[in-house]
N, C-alpha and C positions, 0 to 999 in steps of 0.2 A: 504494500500500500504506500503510496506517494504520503509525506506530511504535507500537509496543505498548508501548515504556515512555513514552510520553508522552500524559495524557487530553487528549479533545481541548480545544481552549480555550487550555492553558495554554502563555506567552509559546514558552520552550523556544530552542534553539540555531537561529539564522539559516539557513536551506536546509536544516532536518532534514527534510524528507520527501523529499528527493533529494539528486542529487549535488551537484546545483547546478541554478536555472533556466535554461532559452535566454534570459529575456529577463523582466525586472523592469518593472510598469507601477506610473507615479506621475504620470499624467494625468488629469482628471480633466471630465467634460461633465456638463449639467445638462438637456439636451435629446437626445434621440436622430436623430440626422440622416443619412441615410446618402449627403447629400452631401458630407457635413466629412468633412476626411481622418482616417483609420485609422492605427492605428499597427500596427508589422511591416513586412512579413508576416511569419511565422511558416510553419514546416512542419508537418502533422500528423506528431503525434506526442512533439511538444515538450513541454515543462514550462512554464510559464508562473506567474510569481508576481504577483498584484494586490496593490497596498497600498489598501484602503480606507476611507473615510473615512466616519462613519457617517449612517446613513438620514436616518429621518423628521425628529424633532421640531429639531437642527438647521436644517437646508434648510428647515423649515418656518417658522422665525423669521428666516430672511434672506430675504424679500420683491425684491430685487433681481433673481432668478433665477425663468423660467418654468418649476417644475417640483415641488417640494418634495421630491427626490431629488437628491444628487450621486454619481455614479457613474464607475466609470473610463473613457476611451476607447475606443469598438473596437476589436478587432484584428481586421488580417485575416489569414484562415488560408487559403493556398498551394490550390490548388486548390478549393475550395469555392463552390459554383453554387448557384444557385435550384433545389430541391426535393432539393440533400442534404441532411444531416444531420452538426449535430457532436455531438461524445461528450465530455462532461467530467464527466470522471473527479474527483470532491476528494481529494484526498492529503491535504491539511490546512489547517484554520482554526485561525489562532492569534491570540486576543484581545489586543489593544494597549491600551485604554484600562484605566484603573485605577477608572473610575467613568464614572456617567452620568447625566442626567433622563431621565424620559418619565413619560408618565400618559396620562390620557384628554382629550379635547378638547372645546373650546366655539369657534364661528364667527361672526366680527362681520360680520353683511351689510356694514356699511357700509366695510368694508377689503377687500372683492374686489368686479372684476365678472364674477362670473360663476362662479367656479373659485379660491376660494380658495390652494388650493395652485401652482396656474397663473396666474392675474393678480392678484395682490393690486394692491389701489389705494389709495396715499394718501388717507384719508378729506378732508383739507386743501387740496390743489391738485389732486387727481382723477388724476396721471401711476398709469400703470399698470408693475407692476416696479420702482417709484422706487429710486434708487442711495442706500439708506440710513448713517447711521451709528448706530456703537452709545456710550450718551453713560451707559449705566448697566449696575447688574447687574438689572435686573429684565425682563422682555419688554415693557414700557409704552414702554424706554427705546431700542427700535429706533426708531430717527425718518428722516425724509423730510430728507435732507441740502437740497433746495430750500425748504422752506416750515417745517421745524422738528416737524411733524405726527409723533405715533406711529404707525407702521403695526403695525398686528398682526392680518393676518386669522384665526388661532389665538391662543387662549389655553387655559391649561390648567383644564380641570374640575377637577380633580383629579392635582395630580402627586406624582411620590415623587424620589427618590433612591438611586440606588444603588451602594455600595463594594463593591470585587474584593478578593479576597486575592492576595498576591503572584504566587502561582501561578496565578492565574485557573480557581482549584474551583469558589469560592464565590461569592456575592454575597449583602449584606447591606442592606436597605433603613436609611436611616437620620437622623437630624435632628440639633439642638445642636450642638454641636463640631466634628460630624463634617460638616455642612453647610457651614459656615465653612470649614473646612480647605479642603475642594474648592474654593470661590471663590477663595481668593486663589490657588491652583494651577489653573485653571481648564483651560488650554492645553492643561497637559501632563498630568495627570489624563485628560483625554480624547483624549488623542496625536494629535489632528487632523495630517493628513501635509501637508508644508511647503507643497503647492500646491490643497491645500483651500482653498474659498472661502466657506464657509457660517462662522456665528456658532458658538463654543462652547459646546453647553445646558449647559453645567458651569456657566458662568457665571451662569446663571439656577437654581442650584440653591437648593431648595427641603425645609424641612421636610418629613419623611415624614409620612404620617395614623399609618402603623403600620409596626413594625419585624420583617419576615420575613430569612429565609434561602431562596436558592433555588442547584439547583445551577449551575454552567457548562455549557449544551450545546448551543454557538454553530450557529449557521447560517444559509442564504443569505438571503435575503427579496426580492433583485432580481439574476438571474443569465439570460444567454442571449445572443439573437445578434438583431441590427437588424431591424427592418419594415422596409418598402419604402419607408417616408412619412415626416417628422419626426415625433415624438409627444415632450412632457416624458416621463421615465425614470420618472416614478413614476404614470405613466396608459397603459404600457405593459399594458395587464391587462383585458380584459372589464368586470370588477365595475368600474372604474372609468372605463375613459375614456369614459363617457358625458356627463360631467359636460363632454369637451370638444364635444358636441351643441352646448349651451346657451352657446358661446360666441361670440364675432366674434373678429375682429383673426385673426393669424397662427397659432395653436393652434388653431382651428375646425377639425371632424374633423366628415364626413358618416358616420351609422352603418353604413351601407354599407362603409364602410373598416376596422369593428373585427374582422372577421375576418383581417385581415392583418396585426393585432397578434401578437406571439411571445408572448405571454405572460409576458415573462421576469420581473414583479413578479408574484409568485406567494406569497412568503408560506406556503412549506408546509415543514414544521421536519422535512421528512423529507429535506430536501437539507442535510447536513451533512457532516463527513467519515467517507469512507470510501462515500460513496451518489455516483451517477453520474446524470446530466442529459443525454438524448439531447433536441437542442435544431433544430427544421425549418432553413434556410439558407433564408432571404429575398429575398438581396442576394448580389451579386459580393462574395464575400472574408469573406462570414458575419457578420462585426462581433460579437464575442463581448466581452460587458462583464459588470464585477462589481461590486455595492455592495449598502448596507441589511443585515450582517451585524448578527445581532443574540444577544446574552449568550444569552439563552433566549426559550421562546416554545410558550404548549401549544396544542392543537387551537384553530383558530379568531381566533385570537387578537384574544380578546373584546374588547379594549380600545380596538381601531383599531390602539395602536402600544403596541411593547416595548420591550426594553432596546436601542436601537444603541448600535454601539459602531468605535471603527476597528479595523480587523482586517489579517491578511494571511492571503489565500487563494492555495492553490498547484494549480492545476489542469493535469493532463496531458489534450490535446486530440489529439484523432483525428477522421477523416472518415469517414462514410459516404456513399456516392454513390449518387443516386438513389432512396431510399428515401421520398420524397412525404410527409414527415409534416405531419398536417393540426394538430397540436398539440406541444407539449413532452411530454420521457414521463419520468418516475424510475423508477431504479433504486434501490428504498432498502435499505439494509442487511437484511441478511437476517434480525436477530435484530428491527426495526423493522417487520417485515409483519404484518398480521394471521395469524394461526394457518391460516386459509383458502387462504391464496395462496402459502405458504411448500411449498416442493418435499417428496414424502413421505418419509417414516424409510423405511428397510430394511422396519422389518415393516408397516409400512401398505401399502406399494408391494405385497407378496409377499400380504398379504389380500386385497389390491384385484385383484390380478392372478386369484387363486383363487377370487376370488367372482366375475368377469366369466367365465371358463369355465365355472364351473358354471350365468352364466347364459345361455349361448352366444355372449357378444359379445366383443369386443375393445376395449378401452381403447386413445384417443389415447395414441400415443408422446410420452413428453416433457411437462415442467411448467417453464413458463418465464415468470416473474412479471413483470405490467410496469404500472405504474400512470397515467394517460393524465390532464393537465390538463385542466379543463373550466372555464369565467369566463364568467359573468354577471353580469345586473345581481340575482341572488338565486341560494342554491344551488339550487333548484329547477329557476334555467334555465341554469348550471352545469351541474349534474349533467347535465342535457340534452344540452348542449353536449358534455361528456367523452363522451357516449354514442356521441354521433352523431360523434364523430370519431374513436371507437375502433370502429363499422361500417365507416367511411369507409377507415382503415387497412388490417381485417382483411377484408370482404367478409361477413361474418356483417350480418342483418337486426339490427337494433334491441333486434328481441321474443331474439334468441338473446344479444345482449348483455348486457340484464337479467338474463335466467337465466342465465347463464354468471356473472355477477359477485355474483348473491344467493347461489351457493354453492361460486365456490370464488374470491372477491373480495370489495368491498366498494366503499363510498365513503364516502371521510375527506375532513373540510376542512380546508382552509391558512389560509383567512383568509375573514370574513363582511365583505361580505354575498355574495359571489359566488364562490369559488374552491375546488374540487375537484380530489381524484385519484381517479378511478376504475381499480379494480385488476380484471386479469383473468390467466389463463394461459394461453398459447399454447403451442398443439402445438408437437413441431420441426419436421415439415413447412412448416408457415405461417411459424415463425421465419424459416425458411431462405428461403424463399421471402420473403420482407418484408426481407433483409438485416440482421434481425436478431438471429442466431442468434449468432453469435463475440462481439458485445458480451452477452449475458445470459449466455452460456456459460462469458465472461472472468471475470464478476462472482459468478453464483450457482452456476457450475460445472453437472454434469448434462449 
């Protein structure tokens, strides 16, 4: 349950969205492995608090680590097998840091091979991942602790900065003064959690081009539960791990394997709180991890990368057993749907009902919204993707997909070039029958 006197975002009292967690996660991995041990277990049903430490542009200036995400450990959750399903529910995001960098990006071939975000390489002595140190404030001055060499397979096109108000409403992009303050607080401005292991972009802060306001309205960007395979945390996703194709060495992924991706970097600003994430089970024990939370973030998120930020997300987890899902599915708030997919008013229903008698038919019982991931290497084959894995779930052909979703759905992106949610409504009968009738029932009622 959301608290209603608190927006989301803001810092707020320690364990306000429960009584208290089962269990506080301050672990933190850079690679998803679902041989490394898990923390827990846990029972369904629990509460569960992550402390996270934020996404991209961070992890993406500490070159030491194969992945350009750091995320928290999995847990494992008490019963859960290959082909259920867990349900996490957000209770609440609450933003920790006081400020941030991010911008858009530029790639120096000659600092990765391969995957920048996954093998950077010392342009200098050639080690790939080199164990760097940091010798300045600017990203030139990440250097190759063996040869003295800058590594920086990222640099920034174009970056900004940006200041939180106390209460974390607002954010304000900003330069001068206010640039400077944030460096020499660099740390703690960005609350990086004690066992974080990425650079603080605080430190690399940067004159804005231009000074906006935008509001606070945090959400996930990399949430869910293990593949079968190791994968870096931040090529967990269709639209991207292709990029681990084209590599050698120990990250190398045959494409044949990316359908056994979870999709958990997803990138879609409709999993925030109060919105629910029905997530497949891949692995014995689920391995459900959280990171990449970000200040704000609109459709698509033109940029590459937004505001991260460290955060603390409290999520209640529950199992569903046996339910096959062939993708991750949201449940986004109810006032977050398209107009389309949002269950009917009293008198739409009572029209709708009067206008099918007088044409002699009967209307499907029940309108039950569910919006279905889909990743590619473009939304195109994306969308595709969502399609055919929302036939695969429901048994309806393809061609009834489409039309089912051109008028009473849609398809929004999370993030280009690849990642969609395709929304559609399910009768109750299929609900019930697909086991997922009690979870859309819990959240949208009906």
């Amino acid at each position: 349950m959301v608290d209603a006197e608190r927006r989301p975002g803001e810092p707020g009292p320690a364990g306000d969205a429960a009584a208290g967690p089962d269990l506080v996660v301050e672990d933190y991995v850079w690679v998803l492995d679902p041989s490394e041990p898990m923390l827990g277990p846990v029972a369904p049903g629990s509460t569960v608090r992550f402390r996270t430490p934020p996404g991209c542009w961070g992890s993406m200036l500490t070159p030491d680590h194969a992945s350009g995400h750091e995320v928290t450990r999995p847990l494992r959750i008490e019963g859960a097998s290959p082909g259920d399903a867990v349900v996490l529910r957000i209770e609440s995001i609450r933003v920790l840091s006081a400020a941030t960098v991010s911008g858009t990006h530029a790639i120096d071939p000659a600092h990765h091979a391969g995957d920048p975000g996954v093998a950077a390489k010392c342009p200098g002595c050639g080690l790939v991942n080199p164990n760097t140190a940091l010798t300045g404030d600017d990203p030139p001055s990440v250097v190759c602790r063996r040869c003295g060499s800058p590594v920086r397979p990222y640099r920034f096109a174009q970056g900004y900065t940006m200041a939180f108000d106390d209460a974390r409403r607002v954010g304000v992009t900003v330069h001068g003064d206010g640039v400077a303050r944030i460096r020499r607080d660099a740390e703690a401005r960005l609350a990086l959690p004690a066992g974080s292991r990425q650079y603080a972009v605080t430190r690399f802060a940067m004159d804005s081009p231009w000074c906006v306001s935008a509001p606070v309205e945090p959400m996930i960007g990399n949430v869910g539960t293990l593949p079968p395979m190791s994968v870096p945390s931040s090529r967990n996703a269709g639209d991207l791990a292709w990029r681990l194709a084209e590599l050698s060495g120990p990250h190398a992924m045959d494409p044949s394997c990316f359908e056994q991706l979870t999709d958990g970097h997803m990138d879609i600003n409709e999993v925030r709180e109060g919105s629910v994430l029905v997530a497949p089970v891949r692995v014995e024990g689920a391995g459900v991890y959280v990171g990449d939370v970000h200040a704000m973030q609109g459709d698509g998120e033109l940029a590459d990368h937004t505001t991260d930020v460290a955060a603390e997300v409290t999520l209640r987890i529950d199992l569903i057993e046996d339910v096959g899902l062939p993708g991750p599915i949201v449940l986004a708030r109810p006032e977050d749907l398209p107009r389309v997919l949002r269950p009917l008013t009293d008198h739409e229903r009572s029209a709708s009902e009067s206008l099918a008698r007088s044409m002699g038919v009967r209307i499907e019982r029940g309108r039950h919204p569910l919006e279905m991931v889909g990743t590619g290497r473009d939304v195109n084959r994306a969308t595709d993707n969502a399609i055919e894995r929302l036939a695969a779930l429901t048994g309806w052909d393809v061609d009834e997909v489409r039309n089912r979703a051109t008028i009473t759905g849609g398809v929004r992106i999370g993030r280009l070039p690849g990642v969609v949610a395709v929304g559609v409504l399910l009768p109750t009968e299929l609900a019930r029958s697909l086991g997922l009738l009690e979870v859309l029932q819990g959240h949208y009622g009906g």
